[in-house]
Structures are given as structure tokens and as C-alpha cells.
N, CA and C atoms as a LAMMPS dump frame, in Angstrom:
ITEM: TIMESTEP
0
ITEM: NUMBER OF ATOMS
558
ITEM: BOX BOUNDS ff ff ff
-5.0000000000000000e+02 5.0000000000000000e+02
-5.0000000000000000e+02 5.0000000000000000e+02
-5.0000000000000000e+02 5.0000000000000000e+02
ITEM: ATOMS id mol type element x y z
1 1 1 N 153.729 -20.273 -115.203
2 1 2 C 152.917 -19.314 -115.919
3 1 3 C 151.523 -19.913 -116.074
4 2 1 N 150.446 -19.736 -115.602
5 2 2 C 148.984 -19.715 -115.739
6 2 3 C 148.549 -19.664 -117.121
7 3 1 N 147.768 -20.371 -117.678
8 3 2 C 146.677 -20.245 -118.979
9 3 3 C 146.011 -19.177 -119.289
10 4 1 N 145.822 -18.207 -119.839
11 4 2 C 145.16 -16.813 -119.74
12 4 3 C 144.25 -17.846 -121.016
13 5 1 N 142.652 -17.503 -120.253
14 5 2 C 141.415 -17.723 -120.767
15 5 3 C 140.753 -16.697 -122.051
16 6 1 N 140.784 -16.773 -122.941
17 6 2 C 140.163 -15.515 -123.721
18 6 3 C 138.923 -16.069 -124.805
19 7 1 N 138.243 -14.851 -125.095
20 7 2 C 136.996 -15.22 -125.679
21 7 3 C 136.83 -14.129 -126.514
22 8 1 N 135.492 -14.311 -127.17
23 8 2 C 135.048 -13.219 -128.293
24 8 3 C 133.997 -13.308 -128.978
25 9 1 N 133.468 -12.532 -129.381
26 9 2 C 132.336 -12.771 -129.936
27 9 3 C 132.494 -12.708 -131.274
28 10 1 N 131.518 -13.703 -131.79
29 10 2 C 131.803 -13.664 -133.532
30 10 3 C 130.182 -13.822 -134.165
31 11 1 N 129.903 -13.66 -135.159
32 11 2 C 129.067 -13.911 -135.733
33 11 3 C 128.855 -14.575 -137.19
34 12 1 N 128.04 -15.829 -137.488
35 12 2 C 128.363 -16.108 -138.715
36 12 3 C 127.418 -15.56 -139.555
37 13 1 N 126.442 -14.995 -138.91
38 13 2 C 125.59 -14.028 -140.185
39 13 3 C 125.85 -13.19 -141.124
40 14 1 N 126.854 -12.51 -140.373
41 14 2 C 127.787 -11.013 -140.772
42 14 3 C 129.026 -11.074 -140.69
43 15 1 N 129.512 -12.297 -140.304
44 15 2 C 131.068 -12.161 -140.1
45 15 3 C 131.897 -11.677 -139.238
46 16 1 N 131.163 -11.314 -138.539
47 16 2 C 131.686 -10.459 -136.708
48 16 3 C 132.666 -10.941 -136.369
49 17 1 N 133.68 -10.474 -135.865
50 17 2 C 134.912 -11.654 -135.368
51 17 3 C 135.837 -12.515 -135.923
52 18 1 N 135.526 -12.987 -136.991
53 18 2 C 136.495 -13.667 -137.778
54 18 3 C 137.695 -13.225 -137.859
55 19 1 N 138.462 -12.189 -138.017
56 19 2 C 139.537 -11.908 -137.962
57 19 3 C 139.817 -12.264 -136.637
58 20 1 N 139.334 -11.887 -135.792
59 20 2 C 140.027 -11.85 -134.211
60 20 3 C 140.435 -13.893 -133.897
61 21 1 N 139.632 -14.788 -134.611
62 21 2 C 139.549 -16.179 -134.854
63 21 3 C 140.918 -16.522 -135.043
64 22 1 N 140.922 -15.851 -136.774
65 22 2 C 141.841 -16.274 -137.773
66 22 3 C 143.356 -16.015 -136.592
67 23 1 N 143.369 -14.63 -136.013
68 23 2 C 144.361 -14.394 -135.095
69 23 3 C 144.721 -15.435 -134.232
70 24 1 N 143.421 -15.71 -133.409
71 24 2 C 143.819 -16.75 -132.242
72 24 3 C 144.036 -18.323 -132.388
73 25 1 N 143.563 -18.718 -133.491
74 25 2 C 144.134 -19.727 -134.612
75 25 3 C 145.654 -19.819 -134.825
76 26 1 N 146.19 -18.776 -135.087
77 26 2 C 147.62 -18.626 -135.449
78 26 3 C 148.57 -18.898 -134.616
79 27 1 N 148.102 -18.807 -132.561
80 27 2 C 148.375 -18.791 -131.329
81 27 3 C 149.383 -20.245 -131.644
82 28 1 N 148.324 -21.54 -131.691
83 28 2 C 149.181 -22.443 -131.741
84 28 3 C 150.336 -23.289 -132.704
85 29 1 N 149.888 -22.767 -134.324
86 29 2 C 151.062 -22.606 -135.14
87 29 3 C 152.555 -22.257 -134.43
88 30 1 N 151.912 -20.955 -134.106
89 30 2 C 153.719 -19.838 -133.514
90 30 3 C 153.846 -20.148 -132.474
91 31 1 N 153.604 -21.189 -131.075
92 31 2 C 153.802 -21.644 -130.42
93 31 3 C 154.438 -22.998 -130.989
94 32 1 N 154.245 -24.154 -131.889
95 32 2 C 155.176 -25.171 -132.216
96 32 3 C 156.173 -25.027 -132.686
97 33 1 N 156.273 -23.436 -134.069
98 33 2 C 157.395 -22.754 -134.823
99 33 3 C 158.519 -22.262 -133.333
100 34 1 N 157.998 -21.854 -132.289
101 34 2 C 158.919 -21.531 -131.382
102 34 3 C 159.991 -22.719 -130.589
103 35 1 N 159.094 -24.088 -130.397
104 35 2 C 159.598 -24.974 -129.579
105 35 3 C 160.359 -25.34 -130.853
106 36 1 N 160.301 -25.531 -132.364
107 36 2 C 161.109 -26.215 -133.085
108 36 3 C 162.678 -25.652 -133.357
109 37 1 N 162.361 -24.221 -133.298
110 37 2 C 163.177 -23.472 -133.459
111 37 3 C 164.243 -23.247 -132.494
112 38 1 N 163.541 -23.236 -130.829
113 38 2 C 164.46 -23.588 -129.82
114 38 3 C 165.955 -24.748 -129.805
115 39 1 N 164.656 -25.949 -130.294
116 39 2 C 165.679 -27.5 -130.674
117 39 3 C 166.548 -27.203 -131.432
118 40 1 N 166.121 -26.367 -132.441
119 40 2 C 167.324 -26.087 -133.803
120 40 3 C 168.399 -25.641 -132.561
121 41 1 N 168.552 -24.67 -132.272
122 41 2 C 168.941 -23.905 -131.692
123 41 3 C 170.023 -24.672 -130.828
124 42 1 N 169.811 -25.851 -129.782
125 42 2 C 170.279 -26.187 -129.204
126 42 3 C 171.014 -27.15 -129.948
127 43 1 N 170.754 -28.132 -131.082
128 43 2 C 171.441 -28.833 -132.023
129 43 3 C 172.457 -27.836 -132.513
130 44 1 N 172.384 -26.741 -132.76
131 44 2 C 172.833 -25.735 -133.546
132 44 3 C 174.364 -25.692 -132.427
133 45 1 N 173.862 -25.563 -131.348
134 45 2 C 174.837 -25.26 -129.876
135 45 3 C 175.775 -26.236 -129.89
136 46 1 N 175.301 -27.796 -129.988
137 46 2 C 175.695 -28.895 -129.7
138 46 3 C 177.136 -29.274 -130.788
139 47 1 N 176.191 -28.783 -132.168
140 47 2 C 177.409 -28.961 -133.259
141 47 3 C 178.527 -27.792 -133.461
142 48 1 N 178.132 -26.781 -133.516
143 48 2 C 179.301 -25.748 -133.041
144 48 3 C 180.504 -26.25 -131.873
145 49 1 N 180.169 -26.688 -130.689
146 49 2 C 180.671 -27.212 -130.014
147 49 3 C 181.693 -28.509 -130.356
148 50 1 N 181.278 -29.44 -130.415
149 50 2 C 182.103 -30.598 -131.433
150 50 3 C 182.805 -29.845 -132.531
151 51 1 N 182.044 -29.027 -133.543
152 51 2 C 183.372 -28.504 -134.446
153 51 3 C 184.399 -27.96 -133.971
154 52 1 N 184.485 -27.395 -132.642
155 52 2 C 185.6 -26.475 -131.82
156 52 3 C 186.249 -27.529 -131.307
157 53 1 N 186.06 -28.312 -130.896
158 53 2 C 186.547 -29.69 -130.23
159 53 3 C 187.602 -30.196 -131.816
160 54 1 N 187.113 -30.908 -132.079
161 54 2 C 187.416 -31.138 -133.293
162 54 3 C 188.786 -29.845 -133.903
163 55 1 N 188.604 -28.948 -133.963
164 55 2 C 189.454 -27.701 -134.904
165 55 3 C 190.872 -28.069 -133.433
166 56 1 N 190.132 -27.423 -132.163
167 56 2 C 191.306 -27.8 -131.541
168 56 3 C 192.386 -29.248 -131.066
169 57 1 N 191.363 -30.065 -131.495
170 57 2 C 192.244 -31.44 -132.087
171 57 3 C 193.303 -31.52 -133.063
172 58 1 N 193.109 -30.975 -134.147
173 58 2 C 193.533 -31.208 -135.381
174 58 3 C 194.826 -29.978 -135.118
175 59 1 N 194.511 -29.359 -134.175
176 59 2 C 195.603 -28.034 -134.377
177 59 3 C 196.85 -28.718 -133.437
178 60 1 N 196.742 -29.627 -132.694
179 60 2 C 197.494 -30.367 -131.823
180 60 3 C 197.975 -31.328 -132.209
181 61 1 N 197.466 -32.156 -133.199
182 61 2 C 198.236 -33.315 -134.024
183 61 3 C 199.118 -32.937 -135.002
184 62 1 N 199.668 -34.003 -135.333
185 62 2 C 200.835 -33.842 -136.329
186 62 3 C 200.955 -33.861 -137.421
187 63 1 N 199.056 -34.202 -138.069
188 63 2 C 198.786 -33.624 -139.085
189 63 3 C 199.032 -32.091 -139.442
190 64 1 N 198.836 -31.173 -138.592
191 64 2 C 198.985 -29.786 -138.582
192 64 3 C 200.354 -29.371 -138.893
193 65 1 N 201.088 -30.255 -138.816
194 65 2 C 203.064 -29.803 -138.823
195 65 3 C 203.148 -29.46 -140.423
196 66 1 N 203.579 -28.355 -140.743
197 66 2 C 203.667 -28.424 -142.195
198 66 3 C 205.214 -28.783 -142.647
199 67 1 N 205.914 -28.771 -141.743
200 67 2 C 207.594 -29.513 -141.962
201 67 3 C 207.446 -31.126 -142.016
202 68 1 N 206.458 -31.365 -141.538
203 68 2 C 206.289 -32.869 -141.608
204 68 3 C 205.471 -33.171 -142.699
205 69 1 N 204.987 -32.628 -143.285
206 69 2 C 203.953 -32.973 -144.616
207 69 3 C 205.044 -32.662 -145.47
208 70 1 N 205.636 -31.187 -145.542
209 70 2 C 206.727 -31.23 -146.41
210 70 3 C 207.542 -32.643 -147.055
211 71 1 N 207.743 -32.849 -145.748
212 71 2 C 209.346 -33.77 -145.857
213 71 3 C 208.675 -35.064 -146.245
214 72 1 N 207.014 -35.397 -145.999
215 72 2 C 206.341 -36.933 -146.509
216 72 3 C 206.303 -36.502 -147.784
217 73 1 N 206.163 -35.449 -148.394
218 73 2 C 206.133 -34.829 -150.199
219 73 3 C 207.358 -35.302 -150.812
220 74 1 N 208.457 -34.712 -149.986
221 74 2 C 209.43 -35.307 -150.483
222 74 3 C 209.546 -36.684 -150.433
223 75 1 N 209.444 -37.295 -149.402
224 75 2 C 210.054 -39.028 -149.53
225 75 3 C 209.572 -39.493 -150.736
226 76 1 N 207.92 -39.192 -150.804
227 76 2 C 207.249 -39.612 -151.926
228 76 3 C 207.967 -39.361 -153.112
229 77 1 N 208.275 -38.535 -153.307
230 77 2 C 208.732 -37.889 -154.878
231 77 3 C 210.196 -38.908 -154.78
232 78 1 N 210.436 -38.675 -153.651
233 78 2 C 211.758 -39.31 -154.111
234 78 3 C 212.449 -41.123 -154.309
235 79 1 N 210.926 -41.657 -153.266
236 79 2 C 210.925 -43.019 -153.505
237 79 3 C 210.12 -43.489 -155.644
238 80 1 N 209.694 -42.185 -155.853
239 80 2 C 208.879 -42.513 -157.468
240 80 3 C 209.797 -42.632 -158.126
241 81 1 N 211.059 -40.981 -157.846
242 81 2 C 212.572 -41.122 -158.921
243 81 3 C 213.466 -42.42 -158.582
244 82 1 N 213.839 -42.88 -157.425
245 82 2 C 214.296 -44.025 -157.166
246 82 3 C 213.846 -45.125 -158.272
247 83 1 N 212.601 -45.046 -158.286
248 83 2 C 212.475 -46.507 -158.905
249 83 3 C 212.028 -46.712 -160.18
250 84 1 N 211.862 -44.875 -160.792
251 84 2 C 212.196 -44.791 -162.431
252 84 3 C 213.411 -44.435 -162.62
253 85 1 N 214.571 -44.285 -161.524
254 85 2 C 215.8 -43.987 -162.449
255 85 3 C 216.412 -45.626 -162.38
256 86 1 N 215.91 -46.742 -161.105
257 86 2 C 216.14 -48.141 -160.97
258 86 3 C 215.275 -48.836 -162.331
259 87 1 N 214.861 -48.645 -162.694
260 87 2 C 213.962 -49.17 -164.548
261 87 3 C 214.759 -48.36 -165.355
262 88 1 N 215.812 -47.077 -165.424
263 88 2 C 216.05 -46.832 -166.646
264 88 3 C 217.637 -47.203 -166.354
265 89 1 N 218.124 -47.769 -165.328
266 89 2 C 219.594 -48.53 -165.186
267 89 3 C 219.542 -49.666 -165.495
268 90 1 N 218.675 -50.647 -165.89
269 90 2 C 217.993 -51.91 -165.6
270 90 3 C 218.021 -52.159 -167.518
271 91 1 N 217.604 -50.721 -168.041
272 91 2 C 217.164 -50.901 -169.593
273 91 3 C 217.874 -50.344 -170.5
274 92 1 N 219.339 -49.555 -169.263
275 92 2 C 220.611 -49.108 -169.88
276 92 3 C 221.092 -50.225 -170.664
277 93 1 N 222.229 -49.505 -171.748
278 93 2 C 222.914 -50.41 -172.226
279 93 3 C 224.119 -49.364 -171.916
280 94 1 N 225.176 -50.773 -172.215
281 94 2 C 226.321 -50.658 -172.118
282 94 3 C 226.96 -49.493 -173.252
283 95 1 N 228.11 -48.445 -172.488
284 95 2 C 228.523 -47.573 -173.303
285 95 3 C 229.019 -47.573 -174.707
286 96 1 N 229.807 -48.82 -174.652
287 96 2 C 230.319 -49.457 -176.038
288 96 3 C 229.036 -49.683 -177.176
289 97 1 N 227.956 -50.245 -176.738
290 97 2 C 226.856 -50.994 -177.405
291 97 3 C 226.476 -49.505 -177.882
292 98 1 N 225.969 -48.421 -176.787
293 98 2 C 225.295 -47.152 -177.651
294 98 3 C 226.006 -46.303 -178.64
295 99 1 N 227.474 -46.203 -178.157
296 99 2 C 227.83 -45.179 -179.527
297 99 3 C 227.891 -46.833 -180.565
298 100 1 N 228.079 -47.652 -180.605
299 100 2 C 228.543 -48.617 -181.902
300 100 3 C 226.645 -48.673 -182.327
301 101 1 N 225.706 -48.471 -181.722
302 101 2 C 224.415 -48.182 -182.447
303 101 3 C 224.635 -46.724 -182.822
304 102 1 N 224.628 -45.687 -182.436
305 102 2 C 224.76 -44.23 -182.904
306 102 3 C 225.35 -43.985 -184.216
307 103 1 N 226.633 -44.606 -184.069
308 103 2 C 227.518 -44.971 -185.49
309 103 3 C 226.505 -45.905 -186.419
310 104 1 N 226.291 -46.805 -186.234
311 104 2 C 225.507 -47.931 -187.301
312 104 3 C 224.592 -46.628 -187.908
313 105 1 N 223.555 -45.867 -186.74
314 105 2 C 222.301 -44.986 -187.359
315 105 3 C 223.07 -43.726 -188.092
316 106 1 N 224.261 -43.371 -187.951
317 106 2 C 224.411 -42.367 -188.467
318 106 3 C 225.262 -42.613 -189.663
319 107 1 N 225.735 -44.028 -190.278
320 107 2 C 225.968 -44.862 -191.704
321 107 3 C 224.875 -44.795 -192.093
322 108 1 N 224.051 -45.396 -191.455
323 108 2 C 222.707 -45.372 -192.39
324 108 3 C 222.21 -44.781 -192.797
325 109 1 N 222.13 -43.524 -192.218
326 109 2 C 221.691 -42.315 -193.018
327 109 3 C 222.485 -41.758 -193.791
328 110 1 N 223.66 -41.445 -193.822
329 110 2 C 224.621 -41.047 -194.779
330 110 3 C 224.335 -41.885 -196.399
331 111 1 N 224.302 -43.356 -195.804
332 111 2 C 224.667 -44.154 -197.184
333 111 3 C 223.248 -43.998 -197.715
334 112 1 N 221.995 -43.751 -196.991
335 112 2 C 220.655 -43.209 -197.827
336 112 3 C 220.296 -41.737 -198.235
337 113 1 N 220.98 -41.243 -197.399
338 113 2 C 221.089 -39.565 -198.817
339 113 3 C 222.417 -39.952 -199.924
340 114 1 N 223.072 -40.995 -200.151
341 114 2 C 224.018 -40.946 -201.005
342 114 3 C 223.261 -41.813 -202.109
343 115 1 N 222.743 -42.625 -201.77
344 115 2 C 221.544 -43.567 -202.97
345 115 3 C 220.324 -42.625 -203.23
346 116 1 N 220.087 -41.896 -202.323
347 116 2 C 218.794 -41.054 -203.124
348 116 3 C 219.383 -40.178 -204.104
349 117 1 N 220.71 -39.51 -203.553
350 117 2 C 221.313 -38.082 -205.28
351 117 3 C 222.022 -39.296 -205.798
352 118 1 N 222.641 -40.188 -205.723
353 118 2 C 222.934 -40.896 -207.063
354 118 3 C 221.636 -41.78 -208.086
355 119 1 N 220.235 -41.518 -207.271
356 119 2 C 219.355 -41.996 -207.86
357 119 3 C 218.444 -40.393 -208.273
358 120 1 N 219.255 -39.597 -208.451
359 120 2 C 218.239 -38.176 -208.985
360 120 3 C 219.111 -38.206 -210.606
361 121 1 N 217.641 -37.82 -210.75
362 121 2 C 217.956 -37.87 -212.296
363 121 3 C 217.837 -35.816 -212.458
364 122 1 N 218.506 -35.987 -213.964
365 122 2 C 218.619 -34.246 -213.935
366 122 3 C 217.017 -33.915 -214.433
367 123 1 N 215.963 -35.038 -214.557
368 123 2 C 214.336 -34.637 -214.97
369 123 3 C 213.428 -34.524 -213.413
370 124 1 N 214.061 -35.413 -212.091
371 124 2 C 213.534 -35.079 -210.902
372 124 3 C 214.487 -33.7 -210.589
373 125 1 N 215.636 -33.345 -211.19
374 125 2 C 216.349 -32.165 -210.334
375 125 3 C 215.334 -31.632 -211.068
376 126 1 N 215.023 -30.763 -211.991
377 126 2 C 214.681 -30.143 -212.763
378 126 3 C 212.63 -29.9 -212.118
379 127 1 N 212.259 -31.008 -211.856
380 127 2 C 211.057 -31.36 -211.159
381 127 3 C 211.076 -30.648 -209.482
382 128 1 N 211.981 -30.87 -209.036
383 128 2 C 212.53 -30.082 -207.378
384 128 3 C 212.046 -28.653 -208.028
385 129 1 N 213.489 -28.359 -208.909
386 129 2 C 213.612 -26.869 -209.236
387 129 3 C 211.974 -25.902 -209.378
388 130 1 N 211.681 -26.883 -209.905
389 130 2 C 209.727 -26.236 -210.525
390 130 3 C 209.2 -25.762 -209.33
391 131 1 N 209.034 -27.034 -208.473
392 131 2 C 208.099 -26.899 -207.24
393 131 3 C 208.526 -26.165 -206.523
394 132 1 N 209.948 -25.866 -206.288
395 132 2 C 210.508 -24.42 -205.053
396 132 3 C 210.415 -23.191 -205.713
397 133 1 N 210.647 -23.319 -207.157
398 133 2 C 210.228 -21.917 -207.403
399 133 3 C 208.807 -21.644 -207.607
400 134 1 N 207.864 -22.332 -207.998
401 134 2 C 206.554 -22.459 -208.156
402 134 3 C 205.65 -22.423 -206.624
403 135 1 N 206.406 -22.966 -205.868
404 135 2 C 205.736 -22.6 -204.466
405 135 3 C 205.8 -21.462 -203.845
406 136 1 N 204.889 -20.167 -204.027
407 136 2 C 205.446 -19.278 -203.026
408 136 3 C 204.883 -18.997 -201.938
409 137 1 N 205.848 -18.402 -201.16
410 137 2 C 205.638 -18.261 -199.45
411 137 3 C 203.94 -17.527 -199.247
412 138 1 N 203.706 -17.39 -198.112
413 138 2 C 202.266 -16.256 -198.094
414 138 3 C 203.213 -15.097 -198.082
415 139 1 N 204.862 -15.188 -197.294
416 139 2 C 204.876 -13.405 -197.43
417 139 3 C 204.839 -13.16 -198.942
418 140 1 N 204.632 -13.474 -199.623
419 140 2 C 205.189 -12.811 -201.216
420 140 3 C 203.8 -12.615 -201.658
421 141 1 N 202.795 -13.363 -200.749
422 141 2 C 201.421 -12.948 -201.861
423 141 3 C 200.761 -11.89 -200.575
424 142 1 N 200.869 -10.509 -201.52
425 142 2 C 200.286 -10.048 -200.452
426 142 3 C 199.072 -9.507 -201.471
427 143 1 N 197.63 -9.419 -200.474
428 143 2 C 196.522 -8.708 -201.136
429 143 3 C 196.728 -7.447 -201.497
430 144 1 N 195.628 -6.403 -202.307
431 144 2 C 195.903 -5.646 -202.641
432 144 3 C 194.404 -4.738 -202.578
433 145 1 N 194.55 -3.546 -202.268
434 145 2 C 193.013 -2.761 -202.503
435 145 3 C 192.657 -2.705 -203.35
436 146 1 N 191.336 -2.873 -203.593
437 146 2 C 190.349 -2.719 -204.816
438 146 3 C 189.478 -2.104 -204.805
439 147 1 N 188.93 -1.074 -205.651
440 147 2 C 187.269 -0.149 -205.22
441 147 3 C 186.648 -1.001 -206.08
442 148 1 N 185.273 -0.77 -205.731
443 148 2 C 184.582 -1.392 -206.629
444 148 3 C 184.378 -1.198 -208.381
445 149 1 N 185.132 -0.337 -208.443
446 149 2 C 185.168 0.334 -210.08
447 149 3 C 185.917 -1.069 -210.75
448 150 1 N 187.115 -1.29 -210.036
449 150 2 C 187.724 -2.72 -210.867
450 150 3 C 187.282 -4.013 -210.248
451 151 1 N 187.639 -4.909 -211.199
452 151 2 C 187.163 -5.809 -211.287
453 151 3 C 188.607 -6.769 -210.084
454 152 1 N 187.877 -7.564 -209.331
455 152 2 C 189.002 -8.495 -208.704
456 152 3 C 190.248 -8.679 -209.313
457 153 1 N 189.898 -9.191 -210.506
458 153 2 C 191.218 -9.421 -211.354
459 153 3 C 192.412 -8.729 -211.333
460 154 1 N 192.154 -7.61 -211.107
461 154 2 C 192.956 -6.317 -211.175
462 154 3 C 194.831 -6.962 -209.637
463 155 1 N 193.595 -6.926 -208.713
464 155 2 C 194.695 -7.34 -207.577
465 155 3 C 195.501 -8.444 -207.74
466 156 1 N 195.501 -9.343 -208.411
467 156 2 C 195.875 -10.87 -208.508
468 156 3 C 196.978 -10.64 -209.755
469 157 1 N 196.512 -9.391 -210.97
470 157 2 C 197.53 -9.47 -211.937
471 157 3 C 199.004 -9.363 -211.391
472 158 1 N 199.3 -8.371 -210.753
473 158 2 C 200.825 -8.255 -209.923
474 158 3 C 201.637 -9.512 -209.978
475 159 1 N 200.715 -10.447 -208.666
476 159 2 C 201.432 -11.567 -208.318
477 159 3 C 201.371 -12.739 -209.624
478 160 1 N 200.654 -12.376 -210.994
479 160 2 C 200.39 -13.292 -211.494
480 160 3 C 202.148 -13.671 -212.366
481 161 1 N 201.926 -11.853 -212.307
482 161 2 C 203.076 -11.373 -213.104
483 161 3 C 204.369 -11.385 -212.483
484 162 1 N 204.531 -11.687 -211.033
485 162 2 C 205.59 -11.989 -210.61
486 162 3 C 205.891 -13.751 -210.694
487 163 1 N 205.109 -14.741 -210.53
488 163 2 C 204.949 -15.543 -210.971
489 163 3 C 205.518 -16.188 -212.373
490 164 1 N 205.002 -15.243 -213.186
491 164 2 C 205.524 -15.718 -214.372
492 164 3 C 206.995 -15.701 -215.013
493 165 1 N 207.416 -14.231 -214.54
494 165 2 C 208.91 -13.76 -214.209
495 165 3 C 209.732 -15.498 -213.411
496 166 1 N 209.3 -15.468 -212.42
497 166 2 C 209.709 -16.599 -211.793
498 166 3 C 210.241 -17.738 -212.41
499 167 1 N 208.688 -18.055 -213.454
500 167 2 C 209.098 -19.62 -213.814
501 167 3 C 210.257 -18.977 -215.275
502 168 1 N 209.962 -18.082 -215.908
503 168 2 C 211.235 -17.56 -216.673
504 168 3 C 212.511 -18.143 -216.029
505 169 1 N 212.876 -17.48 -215.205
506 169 2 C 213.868 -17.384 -214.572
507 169 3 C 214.306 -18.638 -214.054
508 170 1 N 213.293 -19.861 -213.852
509 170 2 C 213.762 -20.953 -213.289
510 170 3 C 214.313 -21.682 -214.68
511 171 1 N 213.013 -21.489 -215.687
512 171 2 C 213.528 -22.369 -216.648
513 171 3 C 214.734 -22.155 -217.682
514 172 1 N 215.144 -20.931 -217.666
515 172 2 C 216.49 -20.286 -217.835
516 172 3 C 217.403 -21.107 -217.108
517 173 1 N 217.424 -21.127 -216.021
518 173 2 C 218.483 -21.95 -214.978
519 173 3 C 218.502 -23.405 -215.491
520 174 1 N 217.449 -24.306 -215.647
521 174 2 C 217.284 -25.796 -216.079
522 174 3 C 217.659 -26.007 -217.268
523 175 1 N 218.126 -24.978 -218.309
524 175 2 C 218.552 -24.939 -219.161
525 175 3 C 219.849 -25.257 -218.886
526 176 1 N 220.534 -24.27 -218.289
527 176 2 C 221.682 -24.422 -217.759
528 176 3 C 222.148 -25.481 -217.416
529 177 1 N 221.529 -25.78 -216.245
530 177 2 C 221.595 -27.313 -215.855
531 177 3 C 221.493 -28.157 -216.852
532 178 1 N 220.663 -28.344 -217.607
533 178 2 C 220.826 -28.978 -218.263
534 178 3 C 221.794 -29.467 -219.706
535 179 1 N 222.444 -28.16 -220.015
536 179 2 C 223.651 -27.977 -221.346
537 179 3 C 224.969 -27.824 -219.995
538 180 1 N 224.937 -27.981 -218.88
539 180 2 C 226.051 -28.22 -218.141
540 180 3 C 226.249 -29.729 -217.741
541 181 1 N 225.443 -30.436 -217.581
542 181 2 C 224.934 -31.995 -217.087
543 181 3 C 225.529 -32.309 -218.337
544 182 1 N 224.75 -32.34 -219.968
545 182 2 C 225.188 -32.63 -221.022
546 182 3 C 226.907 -32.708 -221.699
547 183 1 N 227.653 -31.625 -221.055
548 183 2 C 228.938 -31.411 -221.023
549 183 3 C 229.714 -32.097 -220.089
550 184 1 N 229.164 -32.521 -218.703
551 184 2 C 229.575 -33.751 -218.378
552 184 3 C 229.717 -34.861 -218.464
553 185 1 N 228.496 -35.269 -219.346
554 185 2 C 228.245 -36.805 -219.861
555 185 3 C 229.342 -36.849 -221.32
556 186 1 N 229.787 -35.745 -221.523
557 186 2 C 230.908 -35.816 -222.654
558 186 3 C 232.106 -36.258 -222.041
């Protein structure tokens, strides 16, 4: 392809031509943007290529077997249980030794709920009694609507008043308990 020669007239008095400049200026910009873009292009070719190379490699090895990855999942898993169930045979004890500990732990607890109620007095029973009836659940406190005409107070009397019923009723009972306890110590 031949050099095509071109020219123009411009003027810097008036500005004549300048655009047609600024144009032919631009000539060799978009001539280097083309050769760079080509290279891309062929790099572009080169690596596509190797990735296909490559994909059809990997589809031919035995990485690709999924019965064979399977079954390495398994060995794995199963060489880990091997050698935590080989540490918990190792830190076994003997059958005799665990129930004669099971038995020891389950004396021991027996003979310490039998020292704690022979160490209750009828002023801690009586102290129990308070706090279970004195504790109540959230279902039992339930809120209540109020307009603004009453005063808060209003909602709270109910439960105050069931409350109080309550400890009646408990200390009625500790009575009991207590002129029944008294008739035993006779």
C-alpha cells in the first residue's frame, strides 16, 4: 500500500484549517490504538488457546473421575474415625471399673440429698414455701388496658390482689406445717 500525500491550507490569522489539522493529527494516535489492539488480539488468541488445551487436559485425567474423589473422601473420613475411635479404646476403661464408678456417683448423690433434708429446718422449709409462692410465672402477670382517664395503678391492682391472696394462702399452710412438725416433736 503506497503513502497517500495530503495537504491543506490553514491560516493562523483567522484560523482557517485548524480543524482539518486537529483531524489529521488524530491519523497517527488511531493508527498505534490499531497495532495495540491487534497484539491484544493475538495474546487474546494465544491464551484462549492454552485454556482449551488445558480444559481438555483436565477432562482426561483422573482428577476429573468423581468415583475416585468420592472414594479419597471416604478413606479420609475414615482413616480420622479410625484413629479417634483408636484414642477412645486406649482411654476406655474396663467394664467392671465404669459401672463400680456409676454406682460410687450415684451413692453420692443420694447420701447428699439425704444430708441436705435432714439438714432443712422447718424455718428454711417455710423460707422455700415463701419464694415458690412469692415467685410468679410471667403467665400469671398479664398486662391490662388502660385509657388515659386512670391512672397506671389501676392495671397492677388485680395482680397485686392476687398476690396477696397468695401469700394468705401460703402462710395458712406454714401454719400447718408448722402445728403438724410441733406434734411430731411430741
Amino acid at each position: 500500500m503506497g503513502s497517500v500525500i495530503r495537504y491543506c491550507e490553514s491560516s493562523m490569522r483567522n484560523g482557517f484549517g485548524l480543524q482539518y489539522i486537529h483531524q489529521f493529527l488524530n491519523i497517527p494516535f488511531l493508527q498505534l490504538q490499531r497495532e495495540s489492539l491487534l497484539q491484544q488480539l493475538q495474546v487474546n488468541a494465544r491464551d484462549m488457546d492454552a485454556s482449551l488445551e488445558e480444559i481438555d487436559t483436565y477432562a482426561r485425567s483422573a482428577e476429573n473421575n468423581y468415583e475416585l474423589f468420592i472414594e479419597m473422601l471416604a478413606n479420609k473420613r475414615r482413616t480420622k474415625q479410625e484413629a479417634l475411635a483408636a484414642d477412645v479404646l486406649v482411654k476406655a476403661k474396663p467394664l467392671e471399673e465404669a459401672k463400680r464408678l456409676h454406682d460410687e456417683a450415684v451413692q453420692a448423690r443420694a447420701l447428699a440429698e439425704q444430708q441436705q433434708q435432714a439438714t432443712a429446718t422447718p424455718i428454711n422449709t417455710i423460707v422455700n414455701v415463701i419464694k415458690k409462692t412469692t415467685e410468679a410465672p410471667s403467665a400469671t402477670i398479664k398486662p391490662t388496658l388502660t385509657t388515659k382517664q386512670k391512672p397506671p395503678v389501676v392495671a397492677v391492682q388485680p395482680i397485686v390482689q392476687q398476690g396477696k391472696e397468695m401469700m394468705r394462702q401460703t402462710l395458712s399452710s406454714i401454719f400447718v406445717v408448722l402445728s403438724s412438725s410441733e406434734i411430731d416433736d411430741l
